[in-house]
N, CA, C and O of each residue as an XYZ file, in Angstrom:
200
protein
N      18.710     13.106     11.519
C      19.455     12.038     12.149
C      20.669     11.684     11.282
O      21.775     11.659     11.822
N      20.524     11.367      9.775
C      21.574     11.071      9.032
C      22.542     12.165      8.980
O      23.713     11.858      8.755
N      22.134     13.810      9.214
C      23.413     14.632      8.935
C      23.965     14.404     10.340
O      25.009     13.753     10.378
N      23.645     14.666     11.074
C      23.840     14.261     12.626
C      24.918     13.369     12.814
O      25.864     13.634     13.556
N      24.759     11.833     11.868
C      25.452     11.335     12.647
C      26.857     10.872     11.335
O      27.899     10.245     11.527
N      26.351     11.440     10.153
C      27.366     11.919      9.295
C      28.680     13.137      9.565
O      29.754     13.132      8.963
N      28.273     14.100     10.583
C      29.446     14.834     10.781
C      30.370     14.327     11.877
O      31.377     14.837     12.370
N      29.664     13.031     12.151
C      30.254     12.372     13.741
C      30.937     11.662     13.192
O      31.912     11.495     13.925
N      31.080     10.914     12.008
C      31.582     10.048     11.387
C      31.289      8.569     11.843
O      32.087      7.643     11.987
N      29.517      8.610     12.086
C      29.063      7.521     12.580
C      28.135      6.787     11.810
O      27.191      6.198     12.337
N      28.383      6.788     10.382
C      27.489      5.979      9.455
C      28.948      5.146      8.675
O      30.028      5.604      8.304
N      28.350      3.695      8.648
C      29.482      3.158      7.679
C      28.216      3.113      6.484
O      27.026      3.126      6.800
N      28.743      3.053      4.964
C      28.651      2.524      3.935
C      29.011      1.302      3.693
O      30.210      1.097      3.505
N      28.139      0.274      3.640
C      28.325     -1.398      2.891
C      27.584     -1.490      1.698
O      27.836     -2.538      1.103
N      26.974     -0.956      1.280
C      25.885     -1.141      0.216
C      26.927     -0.960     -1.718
O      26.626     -0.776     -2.897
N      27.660     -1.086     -1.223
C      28.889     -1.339     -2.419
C      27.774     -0.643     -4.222
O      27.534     -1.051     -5.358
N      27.471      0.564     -3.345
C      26.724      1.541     -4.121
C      25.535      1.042     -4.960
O      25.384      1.160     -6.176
N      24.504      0.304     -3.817
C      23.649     -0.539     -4.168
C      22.286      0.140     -3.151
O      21.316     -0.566     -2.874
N      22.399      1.511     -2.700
C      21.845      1.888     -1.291
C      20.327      1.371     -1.383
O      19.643      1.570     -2.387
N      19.808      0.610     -0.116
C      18.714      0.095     -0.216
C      17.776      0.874      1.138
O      16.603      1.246      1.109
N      18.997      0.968      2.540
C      18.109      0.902      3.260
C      19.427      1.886      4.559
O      20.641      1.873      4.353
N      18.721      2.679      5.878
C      19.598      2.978      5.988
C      19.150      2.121      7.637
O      17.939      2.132      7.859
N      19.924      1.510      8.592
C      19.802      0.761      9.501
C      20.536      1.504     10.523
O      21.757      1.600     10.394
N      19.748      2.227     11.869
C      20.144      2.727     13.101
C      20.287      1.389     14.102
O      19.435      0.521     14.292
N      21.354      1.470     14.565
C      21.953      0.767     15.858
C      22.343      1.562     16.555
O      22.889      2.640     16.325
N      21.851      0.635     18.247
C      22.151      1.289     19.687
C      22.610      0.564     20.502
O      21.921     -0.406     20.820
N      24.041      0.766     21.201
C      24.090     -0.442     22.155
C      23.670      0.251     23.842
O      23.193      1.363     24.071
N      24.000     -0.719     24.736
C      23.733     -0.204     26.170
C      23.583      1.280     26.409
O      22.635      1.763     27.028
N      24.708      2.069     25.809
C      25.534      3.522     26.473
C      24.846      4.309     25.311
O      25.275      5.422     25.007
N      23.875      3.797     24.711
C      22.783      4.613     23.568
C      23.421      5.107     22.646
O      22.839      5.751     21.772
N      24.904      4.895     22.632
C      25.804      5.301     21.190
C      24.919      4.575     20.081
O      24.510      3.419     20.188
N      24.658      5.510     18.886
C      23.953      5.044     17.960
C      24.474      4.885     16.612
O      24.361      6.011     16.128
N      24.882      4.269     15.907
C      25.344      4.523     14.547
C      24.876      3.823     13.613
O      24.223      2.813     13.871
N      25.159      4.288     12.133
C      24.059      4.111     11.184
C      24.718      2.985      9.625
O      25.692      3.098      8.880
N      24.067      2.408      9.681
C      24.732      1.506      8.228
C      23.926      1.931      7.303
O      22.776      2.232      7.623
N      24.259      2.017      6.276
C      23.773      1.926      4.786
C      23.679      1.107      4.035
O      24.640      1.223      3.275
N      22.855     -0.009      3.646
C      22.778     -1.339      3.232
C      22.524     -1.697      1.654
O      22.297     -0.602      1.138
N      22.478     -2.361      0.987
C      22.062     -2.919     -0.230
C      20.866     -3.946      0.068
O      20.155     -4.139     -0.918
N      20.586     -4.481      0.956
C      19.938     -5.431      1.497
C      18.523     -4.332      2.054
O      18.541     -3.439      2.901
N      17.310     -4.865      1.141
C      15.958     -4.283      2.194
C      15.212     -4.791      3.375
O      14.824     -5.844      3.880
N      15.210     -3.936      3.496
C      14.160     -3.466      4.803
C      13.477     -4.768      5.334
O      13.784     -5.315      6.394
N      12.639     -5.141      4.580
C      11.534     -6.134      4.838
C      12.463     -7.873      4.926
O      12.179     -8.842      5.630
N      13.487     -7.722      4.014
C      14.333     -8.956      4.253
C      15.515     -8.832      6.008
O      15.731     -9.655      6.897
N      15.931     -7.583      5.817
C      16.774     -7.638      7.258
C      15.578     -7.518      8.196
O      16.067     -7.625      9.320
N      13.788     -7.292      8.352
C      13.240     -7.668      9.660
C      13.243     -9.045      9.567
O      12.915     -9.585     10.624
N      13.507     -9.804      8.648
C      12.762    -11.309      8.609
C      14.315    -11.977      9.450
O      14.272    -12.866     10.300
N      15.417    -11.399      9.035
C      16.358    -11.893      9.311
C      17.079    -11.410     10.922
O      18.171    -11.852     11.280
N      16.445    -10.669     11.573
C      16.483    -10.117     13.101
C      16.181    -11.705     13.606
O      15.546    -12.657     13.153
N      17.172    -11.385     15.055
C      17.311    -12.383     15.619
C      17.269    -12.047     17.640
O      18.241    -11.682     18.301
N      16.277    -12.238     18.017
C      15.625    -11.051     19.009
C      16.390    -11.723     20.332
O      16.257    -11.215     21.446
């Protein structure tokens, strides 16, 4: 999935070289792209907002 959507040029980097976590997003039209975070896992589910 990550080379995938690395040759698409569909992952941003925010993790200001701190990589914690890597976060898939999808909107309506199932375009998917990928962040790279500094922030974990278990803190961005607490912080989802449904």
């Amino acid at each position: 999935m990550y080379e995938n959507l690395s040759s698409k040029n569909k992952i941003e980097d925010i993790s200001c070289n701190q990589k914690n976590s890597f976060i898939l997003i999808s909107n309506m039209k199932n375009d998917v792209k990928g962040f790279i975070s500094n922030i974990g896992t278990n803190t961005i589910k607490k912080r989802i907002i449904v």
